[in-house]
N, C-alpha and C positions, 0 to 999 in steps of 0.2 A: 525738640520736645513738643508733644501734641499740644493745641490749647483743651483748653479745659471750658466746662459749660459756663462756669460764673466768670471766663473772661471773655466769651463770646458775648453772655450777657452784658457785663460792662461795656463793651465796644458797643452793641445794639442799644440801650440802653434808651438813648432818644426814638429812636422808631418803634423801641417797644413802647415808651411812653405815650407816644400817639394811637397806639394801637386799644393799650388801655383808656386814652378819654372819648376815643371814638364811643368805647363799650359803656362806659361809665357816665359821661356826658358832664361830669363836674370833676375840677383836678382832685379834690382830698379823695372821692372814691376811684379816682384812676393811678395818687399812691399808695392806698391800699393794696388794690392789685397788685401793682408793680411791688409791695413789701409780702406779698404774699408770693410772689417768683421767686421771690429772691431766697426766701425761707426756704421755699421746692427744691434750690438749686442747692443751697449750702445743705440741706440734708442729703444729697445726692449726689455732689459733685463729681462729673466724671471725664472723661477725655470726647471733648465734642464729637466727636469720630463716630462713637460711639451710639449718636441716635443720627440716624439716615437726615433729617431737616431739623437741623437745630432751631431755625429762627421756627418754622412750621411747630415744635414743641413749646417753645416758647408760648407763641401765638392762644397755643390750645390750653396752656393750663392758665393764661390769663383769661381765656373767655370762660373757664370751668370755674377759676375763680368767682367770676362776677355772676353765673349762674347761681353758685353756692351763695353768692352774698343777697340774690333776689329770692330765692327759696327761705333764709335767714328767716329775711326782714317781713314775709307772709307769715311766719308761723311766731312773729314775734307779740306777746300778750299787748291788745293796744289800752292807754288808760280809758280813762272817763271820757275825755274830750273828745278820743279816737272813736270811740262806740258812738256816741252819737255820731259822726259824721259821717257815718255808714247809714244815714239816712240819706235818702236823697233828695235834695236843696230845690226846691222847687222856683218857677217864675215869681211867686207872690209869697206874700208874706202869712199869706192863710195855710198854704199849703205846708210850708217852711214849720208856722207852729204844730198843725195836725201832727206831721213827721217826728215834733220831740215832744210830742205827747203821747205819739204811739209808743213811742222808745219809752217814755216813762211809765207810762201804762205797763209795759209790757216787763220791764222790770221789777214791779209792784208786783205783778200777778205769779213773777217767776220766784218772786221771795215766799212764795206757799209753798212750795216744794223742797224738798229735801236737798239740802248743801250740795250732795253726789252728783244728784240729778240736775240740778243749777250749774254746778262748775260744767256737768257735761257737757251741757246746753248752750254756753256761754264759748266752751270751747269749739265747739264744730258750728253752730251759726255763726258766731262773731271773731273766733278769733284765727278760722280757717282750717283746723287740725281737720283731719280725715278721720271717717266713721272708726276705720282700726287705730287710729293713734288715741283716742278719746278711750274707748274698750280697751285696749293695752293699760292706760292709765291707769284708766276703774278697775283693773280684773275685771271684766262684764263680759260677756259675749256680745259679739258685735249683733249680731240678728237679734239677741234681747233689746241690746242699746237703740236698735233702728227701730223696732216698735216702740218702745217708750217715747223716743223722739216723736213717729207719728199720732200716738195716741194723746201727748201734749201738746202738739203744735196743732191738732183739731178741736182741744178742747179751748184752748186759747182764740185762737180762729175764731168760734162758735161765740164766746164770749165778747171779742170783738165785734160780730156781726149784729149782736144785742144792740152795741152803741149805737153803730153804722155801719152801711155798706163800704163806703171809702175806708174808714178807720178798720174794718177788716180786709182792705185790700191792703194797707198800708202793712199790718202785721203779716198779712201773706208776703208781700214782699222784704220785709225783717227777717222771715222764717223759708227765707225759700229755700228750696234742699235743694242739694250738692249731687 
């Protein structure tokens, strides 16, 4: 009788397990992985014979996994806590304040605008979505959506530059485009 994938698996099992912490670098997302092969296999199970490098199959849907799991965790909403710390942390304590004041400033200023145009904004500066997943969302047109975008983030700019020089360099770099 041929072996089958999920008992090739079980036999490799430990070398695939090092293969996942190498990828993952912490054990709870290296059995992830490994609970994500295991699902690949039992929905597919076949006569090892049957893929030319079993362990090389293995190998590759556990780094597609972990790919998938880094793609996730970019496109995943961050809260409060996470939006501010998308500033960047300066040497001193001056610059550390300017940066979550820009951030508050700038979410003040973002609260004039229309919810649509807020969430859009909120989505592709911060929370990473691409110009067409945002437009997909809204039904917008993407080339609509990318003017709006420029025509807010210079009016904001412009505004910040009132205050200061720094403090609009601070919001240029909150709004930098993708």
């Amino acid at each position: 009788m041929q072996e089958k994938l999920s008992e090739s698996f079980v036999r490799q099992y430990q070398a695939l397990l090092g293969v996942a912490f190498q990828l993952a670098r912490n054990e709870d997302d290296a059995l992830d992985l490994m609970q994500d092969l295991a699902e690949t296999i039992a929905r597919n199970d076949r006569p090892a014979s049957s893929i030319e490098h079993p362990m090389a199959f293995f190998r590759t849907c556990i780094r597609n996994a972990r790919i998938n799991a880094l793609k996730k965790a970019e496109r995943e909403i961050p809260s409060e806590p996470e939006l501010l710390s998308l500033i960047p942390s300066g040497d001193s304590v001056e610059e550390s304040v300017i940066g979550e004041a820009a951030m508050e400033w700038l979410k003040k200023e973002l609260a004039g605008y229309p919810s649509e145009m807020r969430e859009a904004f909120y989505l592709y500066y911060f929370d990473g979505y691409t110009l067409e997943e945002v437009a997909e969302k809204l039904g917008i047109n993407k080339n609509t959506l990318s003017q709006r975008f420029v025509r807010i983030r210079g009016k904001l700019v412009k505004k910040a530059a009132d205050q200061s020089l720094f403090f609009a360099l601070m919001v240029l770099f909150l709004l930098k485009p993708r």
